[in-house]
N, C-alpha and C positions, 0 to 999 in steps of 0.2 A: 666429457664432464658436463652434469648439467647447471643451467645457470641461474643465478643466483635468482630466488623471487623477493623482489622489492616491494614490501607489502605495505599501500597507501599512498604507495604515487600517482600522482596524477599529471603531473608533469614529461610529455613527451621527450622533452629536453634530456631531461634528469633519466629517464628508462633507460632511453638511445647512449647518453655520455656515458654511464653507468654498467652496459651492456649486459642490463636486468632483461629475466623473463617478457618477452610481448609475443601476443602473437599479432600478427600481421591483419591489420585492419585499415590498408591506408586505402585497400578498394574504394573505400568508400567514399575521398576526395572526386576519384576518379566518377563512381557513379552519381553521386550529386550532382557534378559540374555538367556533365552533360543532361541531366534531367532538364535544366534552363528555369526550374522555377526562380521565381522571385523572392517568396518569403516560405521557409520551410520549417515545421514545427514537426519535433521527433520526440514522438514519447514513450519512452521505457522506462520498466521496475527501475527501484536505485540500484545503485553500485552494481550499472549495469555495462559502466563503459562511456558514461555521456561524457563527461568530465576530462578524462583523457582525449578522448576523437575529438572534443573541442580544440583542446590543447593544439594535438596531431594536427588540427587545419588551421589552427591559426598561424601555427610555426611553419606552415606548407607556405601559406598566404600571404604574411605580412611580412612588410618590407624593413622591420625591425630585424626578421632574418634572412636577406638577402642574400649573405654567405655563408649558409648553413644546410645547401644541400647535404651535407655530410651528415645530417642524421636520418637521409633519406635512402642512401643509397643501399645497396642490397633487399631494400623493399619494392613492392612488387609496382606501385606507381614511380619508381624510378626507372622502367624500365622502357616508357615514350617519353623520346625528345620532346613532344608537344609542351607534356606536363615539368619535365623538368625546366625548361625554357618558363613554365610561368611560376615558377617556387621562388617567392623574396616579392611579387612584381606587385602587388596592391597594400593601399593603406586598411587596416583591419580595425574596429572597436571591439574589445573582445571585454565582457564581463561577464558578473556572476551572482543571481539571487538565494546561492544555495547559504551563506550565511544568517538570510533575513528570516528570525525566527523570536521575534519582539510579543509580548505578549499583548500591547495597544497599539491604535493607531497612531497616535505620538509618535510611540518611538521608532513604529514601522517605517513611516513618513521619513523620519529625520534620518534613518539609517539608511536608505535608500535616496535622500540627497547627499549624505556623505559620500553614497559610493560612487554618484555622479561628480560629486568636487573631487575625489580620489581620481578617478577618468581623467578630469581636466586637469591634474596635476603631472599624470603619467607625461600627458602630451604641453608638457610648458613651455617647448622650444617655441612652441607658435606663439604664444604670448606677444612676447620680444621679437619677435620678427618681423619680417614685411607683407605677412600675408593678411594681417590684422587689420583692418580700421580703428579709428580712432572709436567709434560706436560697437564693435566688436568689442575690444578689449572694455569696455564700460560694461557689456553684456556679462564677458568672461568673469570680469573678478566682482559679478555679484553672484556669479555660482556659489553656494557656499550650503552648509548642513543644514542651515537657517531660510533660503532661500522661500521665495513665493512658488503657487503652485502654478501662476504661467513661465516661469523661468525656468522650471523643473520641469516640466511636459515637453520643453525643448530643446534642451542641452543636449541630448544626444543628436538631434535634426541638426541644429546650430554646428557642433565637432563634427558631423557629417562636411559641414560646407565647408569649416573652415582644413581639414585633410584632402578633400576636393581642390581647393585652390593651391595648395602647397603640393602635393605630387601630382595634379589633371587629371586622377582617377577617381573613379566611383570608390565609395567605399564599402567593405564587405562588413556586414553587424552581426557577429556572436554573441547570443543571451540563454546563458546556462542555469538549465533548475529556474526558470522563471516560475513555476508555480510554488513553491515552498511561501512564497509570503501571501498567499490567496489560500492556502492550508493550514497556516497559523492564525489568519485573518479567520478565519471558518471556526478556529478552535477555541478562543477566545472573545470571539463575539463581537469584532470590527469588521465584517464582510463590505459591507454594503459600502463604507467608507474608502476602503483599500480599492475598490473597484473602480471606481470614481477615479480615484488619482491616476492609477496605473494605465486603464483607460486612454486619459490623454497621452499619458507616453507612448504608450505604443502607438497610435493613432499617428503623433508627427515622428515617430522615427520609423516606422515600416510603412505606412500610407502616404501619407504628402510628402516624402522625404525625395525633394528630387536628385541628391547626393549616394543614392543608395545604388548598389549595384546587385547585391545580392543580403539575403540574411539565413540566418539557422538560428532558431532556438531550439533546446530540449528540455525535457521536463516529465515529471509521473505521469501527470493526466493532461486529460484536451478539458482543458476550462472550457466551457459552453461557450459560443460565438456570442452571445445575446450578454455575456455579462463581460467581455473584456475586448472582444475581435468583432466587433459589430459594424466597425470598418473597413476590415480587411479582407476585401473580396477578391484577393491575389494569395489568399495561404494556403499554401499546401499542408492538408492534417496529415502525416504518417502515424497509423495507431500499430498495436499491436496485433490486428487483424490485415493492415495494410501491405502489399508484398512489395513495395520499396524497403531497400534495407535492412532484407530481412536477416542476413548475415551478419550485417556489420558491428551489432550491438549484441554481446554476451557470445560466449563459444558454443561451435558448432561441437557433433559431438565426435566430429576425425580428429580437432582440436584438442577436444579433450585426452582422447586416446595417444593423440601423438607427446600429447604432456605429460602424460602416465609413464607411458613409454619412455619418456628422455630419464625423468626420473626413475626408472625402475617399479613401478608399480602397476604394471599392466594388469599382474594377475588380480586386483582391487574395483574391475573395471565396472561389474554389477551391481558389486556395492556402490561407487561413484551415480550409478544408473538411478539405485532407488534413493537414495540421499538428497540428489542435485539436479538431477532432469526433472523435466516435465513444462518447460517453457518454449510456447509456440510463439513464433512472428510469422505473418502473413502463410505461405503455404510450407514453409521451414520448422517440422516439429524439429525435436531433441536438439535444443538450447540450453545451455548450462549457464547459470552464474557466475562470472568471473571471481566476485569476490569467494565465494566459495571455493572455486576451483584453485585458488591461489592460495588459499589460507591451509587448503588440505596437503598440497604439493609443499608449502614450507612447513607446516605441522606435524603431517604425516601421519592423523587419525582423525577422525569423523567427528562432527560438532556441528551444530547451528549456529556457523559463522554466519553467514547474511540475514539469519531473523532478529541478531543480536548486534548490526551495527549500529542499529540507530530506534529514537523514541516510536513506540508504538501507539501514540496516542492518539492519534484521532483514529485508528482501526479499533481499539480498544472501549474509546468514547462510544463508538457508532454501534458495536456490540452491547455493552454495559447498558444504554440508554433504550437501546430498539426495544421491537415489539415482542411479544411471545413468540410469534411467529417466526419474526430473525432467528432470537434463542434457540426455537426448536430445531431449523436449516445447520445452525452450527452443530447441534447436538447428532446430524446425520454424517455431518461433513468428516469430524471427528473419528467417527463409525468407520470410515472411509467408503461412504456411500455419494451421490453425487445430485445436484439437484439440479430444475428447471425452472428459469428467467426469462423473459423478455427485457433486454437490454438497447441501450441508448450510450456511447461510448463518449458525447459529450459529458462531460461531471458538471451538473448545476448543484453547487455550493450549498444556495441556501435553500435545494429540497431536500437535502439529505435525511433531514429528521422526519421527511414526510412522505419519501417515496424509497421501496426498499428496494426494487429494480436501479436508483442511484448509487446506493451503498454496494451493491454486489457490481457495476459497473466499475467504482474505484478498487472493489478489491481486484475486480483481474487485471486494472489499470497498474494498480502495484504489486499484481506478481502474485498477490495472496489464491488466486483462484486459476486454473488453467482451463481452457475448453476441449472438453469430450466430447462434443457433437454439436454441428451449428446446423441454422435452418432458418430460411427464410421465405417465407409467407403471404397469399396477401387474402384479406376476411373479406366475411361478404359485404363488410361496409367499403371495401375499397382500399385498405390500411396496411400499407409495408409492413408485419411485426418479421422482426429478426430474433428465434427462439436459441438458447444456448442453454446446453448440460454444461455444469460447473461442476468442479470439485477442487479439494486442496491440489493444490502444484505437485509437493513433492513431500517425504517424510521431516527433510528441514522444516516446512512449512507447517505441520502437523504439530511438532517440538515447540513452535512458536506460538500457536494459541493454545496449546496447553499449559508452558510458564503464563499465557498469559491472561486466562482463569485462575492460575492459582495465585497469581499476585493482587486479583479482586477479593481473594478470603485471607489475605493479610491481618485483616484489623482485627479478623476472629478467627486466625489458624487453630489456637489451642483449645479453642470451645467446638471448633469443626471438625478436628480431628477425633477429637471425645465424642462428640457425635457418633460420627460414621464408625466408629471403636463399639461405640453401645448397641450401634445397630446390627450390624453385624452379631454379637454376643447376645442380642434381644435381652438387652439392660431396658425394660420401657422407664425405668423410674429415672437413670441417667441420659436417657434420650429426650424427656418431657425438661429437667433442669437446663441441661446444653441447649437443646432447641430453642428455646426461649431467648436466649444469649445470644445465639446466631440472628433470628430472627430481626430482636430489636437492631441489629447493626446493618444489617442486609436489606431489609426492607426499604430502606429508603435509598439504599447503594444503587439497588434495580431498577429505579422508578425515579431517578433523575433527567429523565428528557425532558424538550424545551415545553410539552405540554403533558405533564403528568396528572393521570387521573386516578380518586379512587377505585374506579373500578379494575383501570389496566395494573394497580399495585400487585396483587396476588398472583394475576397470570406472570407479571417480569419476575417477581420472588421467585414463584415458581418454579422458571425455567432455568434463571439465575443458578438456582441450585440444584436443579439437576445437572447443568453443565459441572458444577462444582463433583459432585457426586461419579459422573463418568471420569473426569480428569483423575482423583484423587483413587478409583476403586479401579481404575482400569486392569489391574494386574490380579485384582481377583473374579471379577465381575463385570457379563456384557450387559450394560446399563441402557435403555430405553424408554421412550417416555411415550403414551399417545398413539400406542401400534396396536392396531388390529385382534384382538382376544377376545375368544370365546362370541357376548354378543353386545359389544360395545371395545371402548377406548381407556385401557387400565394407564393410569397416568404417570407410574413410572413402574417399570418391571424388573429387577435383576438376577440374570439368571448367572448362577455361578460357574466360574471355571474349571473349578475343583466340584470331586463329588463329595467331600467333608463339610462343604459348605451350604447353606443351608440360600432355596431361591426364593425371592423377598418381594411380595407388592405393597407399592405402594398408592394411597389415593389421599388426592388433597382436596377440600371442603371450606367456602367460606360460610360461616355461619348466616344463616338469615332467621333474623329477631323476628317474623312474621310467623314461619312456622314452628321452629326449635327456641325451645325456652331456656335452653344452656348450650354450653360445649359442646357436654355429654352427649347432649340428644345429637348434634353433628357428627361426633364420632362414629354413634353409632348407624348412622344413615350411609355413610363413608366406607364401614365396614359392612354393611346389608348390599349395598350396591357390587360391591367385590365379588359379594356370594350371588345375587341374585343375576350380576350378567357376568360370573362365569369367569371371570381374566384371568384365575387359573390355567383355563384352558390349553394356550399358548406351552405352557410349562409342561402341562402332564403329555401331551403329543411329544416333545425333545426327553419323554423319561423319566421326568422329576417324580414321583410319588407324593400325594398331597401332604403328606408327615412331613415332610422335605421343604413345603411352601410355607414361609411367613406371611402372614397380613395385618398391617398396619393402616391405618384411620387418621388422617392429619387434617384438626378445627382449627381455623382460624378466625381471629375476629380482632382484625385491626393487627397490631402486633405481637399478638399474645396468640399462643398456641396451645394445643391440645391432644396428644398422641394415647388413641388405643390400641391394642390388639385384638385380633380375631381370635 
């Protein structure tokens, strides 16, 4: 019989008493400890398993469960005396930044002294004890959510010393989802502040912390050394390029198979393949998503469970806001074609809006992007470049920036729908009324980055809505924007799926008051350029007959538009 999947635990404890679905990842106790690093940072997509394997070692570790082998055994690290001999034997700090998601630095600040006086409360026996000094416990009970920022940089260094003296052992520091409050800090517009603080904490609880024995943190991305780890010349980075552990985090796909299998669904196996594959760790392709993989075995049919566990917004922001040029990449991505980066697997925060080699760094950081081909280089200046083909992960991932263009034409669905309805039917007189509608509200949707100019307005509109236009037409129509025709670059193309339907170009035009004395005269330069370089062309090679091709003319000038016909 197969057993039961307990969906959103995270609790080792709770899986094991429970005798819920796991599959077995306590290797990974095993190959950590013998690595001997000091301070290790492990970063994988969400809901990719971080949360519970913390669980899994701290309930291995700490001496809160000292007689609790019993949720170990028949797991494969119970099976050397060495390791069971040290299950229960160390004092363990174990937290968690995965809650910190405040929209200021205020309340960032205060919520992460809470969780520090919440820590100090866990451990109160020491208080009242003998291991305290009188100047200790003065320390202690000014921990509080209110606390100063030298008191708060070392409470965790400080509960190091005072667990030290109470069991003679080093202590072991688990910090999970550390990055989430440097992702909020990013989204919101307190970076520079949050970094500062946290900074000092880390600084005296993994650097000068001479109570420490070992640590793990995990988290999406490797925040750049230079903005938070500037001291920490003992951390070991585990990326997802990294071949440490490359198993331990998210199912392998015998895992997978053998999951199908208990439950009866073997014969589902390809479909499982194109849905939920396509995640690499170090030299370990075919990696699956756990939450996916668990939601499908208790569900029992296909969804974009993991696109849809949690907020997409700064992937969303960093689209919305980029350049034409991002807009265009997604518009390929989509396509399911793949692109080419030069990447840097550190995430600097605050270049994201300036460098798009950063932005495509955090998307394979969070899963949103897999690698098809690596390569690395060096120019004749002398220059390590390390080159990566990208493309979406998996058809989940695909589902996911789809919803999540179409939730950018929210504010004008009913006016965009009317649109792309008129266009199609070649209504030009309801395509000119709607357009205009769309326009005024999108125009400045597109062109909200931290330096918007009038010039980049038209290229984000743009592209803004051609992604709109691929998303919403995809079922009639292969949309393109900027491909090669005839004897230039027709700015968007649609070529239909059906032969009833009629293939559509289109070109966009801002006006210039120097030469064109109206719209009109833009239209119709818009429309001359169509004829005179050919973008036809494209179309009539796949068969189309020029009877067959629409050509449309879009002026702009400012936020008012202009649509002719050829």
């Amino acid at each position: 019989m197969a057993r039961t999947v307990g969906m959103g635990i995270q609790s080792f404890e709770k899986i094991r008493e429970r005798q819920c679905f796991y599959v077995d990842k306590t290797g990974f106790i095993k190959e950590w400890w013998e690595n001997q690093d000091d301070v290790t940072l492990i970063t994988r997509p969400r809901r990719f398993g971080k949360t519970l394997n913390m669980s899994m070692l701290e309930q291995f570790l700490s001496v809160e469960y000292a007689d609790r082998g019993d949720l170990f055994e028949g797991l494969s690290i119970w099976k050397e005396e060495k390791y069971r001999e040290m299950q229960g034997t160390f004092p363990v700090i174990s937290l968690s930044f995965a809650g910190m998601k405040e929209s200021s630095y205020q309340e960032a600040r205060h919520k992460i002294c809470l969780l520090l006086t919440n820590l100090y409360s866990h451990f109160d026996f020491l208080r009242d004890g003998n291991v305290l000094t009188d100047k200790d416990r003065a320390y202690w009970d000014r921990v509080s959510a209110d606390m100063n920022e030298s008191d708060a940089s070392m409470a965790i260094h400080q509960l190091s010393g005072y667990l030290h003296r109470c069991y003679g052992r080093k202590v072991i520091i688990l910090l999970d989802e550390y990055d989430t409050p440097m992702q909020e800090a990013y989204v919101h517009g307190y970076w520079k502040e949050l970094v500062e603080f946290i900074k000092g904490i880390f600084n005296s609880t993994f650097k000068t912390n001479p109570y420490l024995d070992r640590a793990v943190m995990t988290g999406i991305t490797r925040v750049s050394k230079e903005s938070i780890f500037s001291d920490l010349n003992h951390l070991e980075v585990v990326t997802s390029t990294s071949r440490k552990y490359e198993t331990a985090f998210g199912f392998t796909q015998q895992e997978v198979w053998d999951a199908l299998e208990e439950y009866g669904l073997s014969v589902k196996k390809e479909e499982v393949r194109a849905w939920y594959d396509g995640f690499t760790f170090g030299g370990q392709s075919g990696i699956y998503n756990p939450w996916s993989i668990l939601n499908y075995l208790d569900k029992q049919r296909f969804a974009a469970y993991w696109a849809n566990t949690s907020s997409n917004r700064l992937v969303g922001k960093l689209i919305q806001e980029g350049s034409s040029s991002m807009k265009l990449i997604m518009e390929r991505l989509l396509m399911g074609e793949s692109f080419s980066a030069q990447l840097d697997e550190q995430i600097i925060y605050d270049q994201l809006d300036q460098d798009e080699s950063a932005v495509w760094s955090l998307f394979l950081a969070s899963g949103y992007l897999k690698i098809q081909h690596y390569e690395g280089h060096m120019t004749e200046f002398g220059e390590w470049v390390e080159e990566y083909e990208l493309a979406l992960t998996n058809f989940e991932v695909k589902i996911m920036f789809r919803n999540l263009i179409r939730s950018w034409f929210a504010i004008v669905r009913s006016e965009y729908h009317i649109f792309t309805e008129a266009l199609i039917q070649g209504d030009l007189e309801t395509m000119n009324t709607y357009m205009n509608q769309v326009s005024e509200e999108l125009f400045s949707f597109f062109d909200t980055g931290r330096k918007p100019s009038k010039k980049a307005e038209p290229e984000r509109f743009y592209h803004g809505f051609v992604l709109g236009l691929l998303v919403e037409l995809n079922d009639r129509y292969v949309v393109t924007s900027n491909r090669e025709s005839g004897y230039g670059r027709c700015d968007v193309q649609m070529e239909p799926r059906k032969e009833s339907d009629d293939a559509i170009l289109l070109e966009f035009k801002v006006r210039n008051p120097k030469t064109e004395e109206n719209l009109e005269k833009t239209v119709e330069n818009a429309l001359a350029q169509i004829e005179n370089q050919d973008y036809a062309a494209g179309l009539r090679q796949k068969g189309i007959q020029d009877e067959r091709i629409r050509k449309y003319g879009f002026a702009f000038e400012g936020k008012t538009v202009l649509i002719g016909q050829a």
